[in-house]
Each structure stands twice: as C-alpha cells, then as structure tokens.
C-alpha positions as CSV (number, residue, x, y, z in Angstrom):
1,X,86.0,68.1,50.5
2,X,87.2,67.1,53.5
3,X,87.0,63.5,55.0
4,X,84.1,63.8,57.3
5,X,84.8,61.4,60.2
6,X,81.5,62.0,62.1
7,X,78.5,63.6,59.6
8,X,76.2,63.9,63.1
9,X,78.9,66.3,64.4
10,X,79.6,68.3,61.4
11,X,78.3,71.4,59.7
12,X,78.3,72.3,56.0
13,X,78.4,76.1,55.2
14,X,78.1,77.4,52.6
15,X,79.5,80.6,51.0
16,X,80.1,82.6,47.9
17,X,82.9,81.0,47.1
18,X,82.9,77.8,48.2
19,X,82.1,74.8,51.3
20,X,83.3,75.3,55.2
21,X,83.3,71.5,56.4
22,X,83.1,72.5,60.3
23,X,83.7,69.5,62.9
24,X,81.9,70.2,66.0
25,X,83.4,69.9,69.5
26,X,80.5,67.7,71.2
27,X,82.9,66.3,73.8
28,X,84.0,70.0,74.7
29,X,80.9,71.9,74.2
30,X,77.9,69.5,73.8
31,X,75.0,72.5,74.5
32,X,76.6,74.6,72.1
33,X,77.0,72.1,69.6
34,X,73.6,71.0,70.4
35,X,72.3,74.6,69.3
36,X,73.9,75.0,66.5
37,X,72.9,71.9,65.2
38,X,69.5,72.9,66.1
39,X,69.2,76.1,64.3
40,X,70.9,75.0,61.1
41,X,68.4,72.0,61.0
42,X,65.8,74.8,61.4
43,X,67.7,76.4,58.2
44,X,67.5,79.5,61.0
45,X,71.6,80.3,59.6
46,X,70.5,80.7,55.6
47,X,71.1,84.2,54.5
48,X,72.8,85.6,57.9
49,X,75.7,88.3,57.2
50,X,78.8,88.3,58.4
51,X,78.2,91.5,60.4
52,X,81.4,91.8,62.5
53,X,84.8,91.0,59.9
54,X,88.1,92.1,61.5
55,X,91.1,91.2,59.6
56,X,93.8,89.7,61.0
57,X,91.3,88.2,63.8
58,X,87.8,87.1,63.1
59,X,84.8,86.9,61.4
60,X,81.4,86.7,63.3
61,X,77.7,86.0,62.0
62,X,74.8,83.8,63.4
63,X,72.2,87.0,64.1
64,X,68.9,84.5,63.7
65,X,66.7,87.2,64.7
66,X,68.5,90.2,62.5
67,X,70.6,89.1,60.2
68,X,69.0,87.4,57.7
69,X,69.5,89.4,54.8
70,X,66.4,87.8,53.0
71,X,64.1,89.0,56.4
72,X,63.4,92.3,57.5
73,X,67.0,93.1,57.2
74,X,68.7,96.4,59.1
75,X,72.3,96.4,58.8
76,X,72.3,98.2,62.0
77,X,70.5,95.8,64.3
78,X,72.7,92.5,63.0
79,X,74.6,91.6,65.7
80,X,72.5,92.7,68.6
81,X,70.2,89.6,68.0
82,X,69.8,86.1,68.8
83,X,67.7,82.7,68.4
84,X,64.5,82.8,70.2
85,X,65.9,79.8,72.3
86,X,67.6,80.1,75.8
87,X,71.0,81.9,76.2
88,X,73.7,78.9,76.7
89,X,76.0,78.6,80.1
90,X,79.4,79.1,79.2
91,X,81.2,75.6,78.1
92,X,85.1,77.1,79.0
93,X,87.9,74.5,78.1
94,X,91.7,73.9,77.3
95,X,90.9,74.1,73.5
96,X,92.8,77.4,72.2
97,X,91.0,79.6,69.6
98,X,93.2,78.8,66.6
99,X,93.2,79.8,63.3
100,X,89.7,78.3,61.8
101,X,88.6,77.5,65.5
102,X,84.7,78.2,65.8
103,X,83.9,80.8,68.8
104,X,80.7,81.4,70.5
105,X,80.1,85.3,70.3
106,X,78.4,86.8,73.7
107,X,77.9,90.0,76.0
108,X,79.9,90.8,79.0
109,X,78.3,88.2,80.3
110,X,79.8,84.8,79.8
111,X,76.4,82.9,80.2
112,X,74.9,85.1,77.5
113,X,76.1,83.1,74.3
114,X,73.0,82.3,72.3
115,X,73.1,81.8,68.0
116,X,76.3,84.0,66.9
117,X,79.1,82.8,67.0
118,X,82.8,83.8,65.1
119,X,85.4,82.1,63.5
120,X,89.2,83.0,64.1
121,X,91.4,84.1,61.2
122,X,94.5,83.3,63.3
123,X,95.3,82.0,66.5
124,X,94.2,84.1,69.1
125,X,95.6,83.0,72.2
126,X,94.1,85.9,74.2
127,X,90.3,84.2,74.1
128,X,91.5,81.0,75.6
129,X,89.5,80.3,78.7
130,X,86.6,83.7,78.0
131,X,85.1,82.4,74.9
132,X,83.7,78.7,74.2
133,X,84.9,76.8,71.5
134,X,82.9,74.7,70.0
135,X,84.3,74.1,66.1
136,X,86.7,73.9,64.1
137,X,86.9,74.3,60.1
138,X,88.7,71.1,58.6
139,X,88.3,72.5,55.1
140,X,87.5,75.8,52.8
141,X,89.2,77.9,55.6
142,X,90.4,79.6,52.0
143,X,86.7,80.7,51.5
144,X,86.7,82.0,55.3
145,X,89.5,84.0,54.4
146,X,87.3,86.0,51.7
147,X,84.7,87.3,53.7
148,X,84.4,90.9,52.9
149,X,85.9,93.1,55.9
150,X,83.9,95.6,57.7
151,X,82.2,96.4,61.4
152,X,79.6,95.9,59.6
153,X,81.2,96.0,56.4
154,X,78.9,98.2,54.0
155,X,78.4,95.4,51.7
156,X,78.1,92.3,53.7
157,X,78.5,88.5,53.1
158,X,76.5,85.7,54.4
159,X,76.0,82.1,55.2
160,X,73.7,80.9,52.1
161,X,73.3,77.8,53.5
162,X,74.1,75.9,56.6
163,X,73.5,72.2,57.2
164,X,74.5,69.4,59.1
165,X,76.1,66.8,57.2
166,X,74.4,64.1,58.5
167,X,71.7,65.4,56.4
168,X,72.1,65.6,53.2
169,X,73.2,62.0,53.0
C-alpha cells in the first residue's frame, strides 16, 4: 500500500480487486474534501456503482441517493442523484485532471457538484479549470483501471467500501 503521508486527508476504497489509497486535495478544495470525508465516515459510498465508465477517459460513481446497489437500486436513476447535504460552490484551480486525478461530477451548473464525483483514466487536459479537483489516487490506480465499462455498463461495479484512513487506525 502506499505510504500514507496524512491518514486525516486520505481515503481507502475499496474494490473488487483490490485498495485505491486516494490523497485528498484539502489545500485546493477544502469543502469538497470536507464532503467526501463526510459521507464516507457516514459509510454513505459502500455499495455505489460505477454508473458512468468511459474508456480511455473516466470512471464516475458517488450516487448516495441511487446508487447503492444494496438500496432500492434502479440502474436507471444512478447518476441523477446526490447526498441529501447542500450542493458545493465550485473549488476551480491550477491542478490538471491527470491520469488517477479525482473530479467532482456536476450539472451545467458549476456550483451544482454534490456526492459524485469521477476519476480520470488519463490526463484530460480539457477539464482543467471546469471541473474541481480534489484527489488524487497514489496507489491501486491498476484496480481503477478494471472497472467494467459501460454508460451505465449493464453489469456494474462499485465501491464496497470507502473509509478514511485516519480511521481504521
């Protein structure tokens, strides 16, 4: 696993095949971090799909309200959902969406990002400065790469678990 530098600011995923150590941006993006730190402490991410897997670009989950596949699940309505907290103003930086970057999915509106959010296969230089950034996988980007495809993809994956790492020490 990856050497965890600051276990307050970092998020353990967990997948099929394996651990995404996530470091979170809180000097770039401290309401977004602040959120998502909230809802995986909540354990609101366990059993979310992956409703939204484009290869060759990204891979977006984090549907609270309809995507967990353990809850009322429709297929259909994942990805039109969000937490039942406040949507977040946009947190726009410098920080490029690279390869393993963490994105905060949103409507046309850029102060309308609330729980999803997607990670980028590649770099994807045309986000820069539309889309927050607020992560970035440091390890098991491998395991990101396996997400089953799909928009939705008919068989979806999910987060089993998601934790900050702070606490499970």
């Amino acid at each position: 696993m990856a050497d965890i530098k600051d276990p307050e600011n970092t998020i353990i995923m967990t997948l099929k095949d394996g651990e995404v150590v996530i470091a979170l941006l809180a000097d770039i993006a401290p309401k977004h971090v602040e959120r998502m730190k909230a809802l995986a402490r909540a354990k609101a991410y366990d059993n979310v799909c992956f409703h939204r897997v484009i290869d060759g670009f990204m891979a977006q989950t984090g549907d609270v309200e309809n995507g967990n596949m353990e809850k009322d699940f429709n297929l259909r309505r994942a990805g039109t959902g969000g937490s039942d907290m406040p949507d977040l103003p946009a947190e726009f930086s410098r920080t490029p969406h690279a390869r393993g970057s963490l994105g905060a999915a949103r409507s046309s509106n850029p102060n309308s990002a609330n729980s999803q959010f997607f990670i980028n296969f590649k770099d994807n230089d045309f986000l820069n400065g539309q889309y927050t950034v607020y992560g970035q996988v440091i390890s098991g980007m491998e395991f990101v790469d396996k997400i089953t495809r799909g928009e939705p993809p008919a068989n979806p994956d999910r987060m089993i678990t998601v934790r900050v790492a702070a606490d499970l020490a």
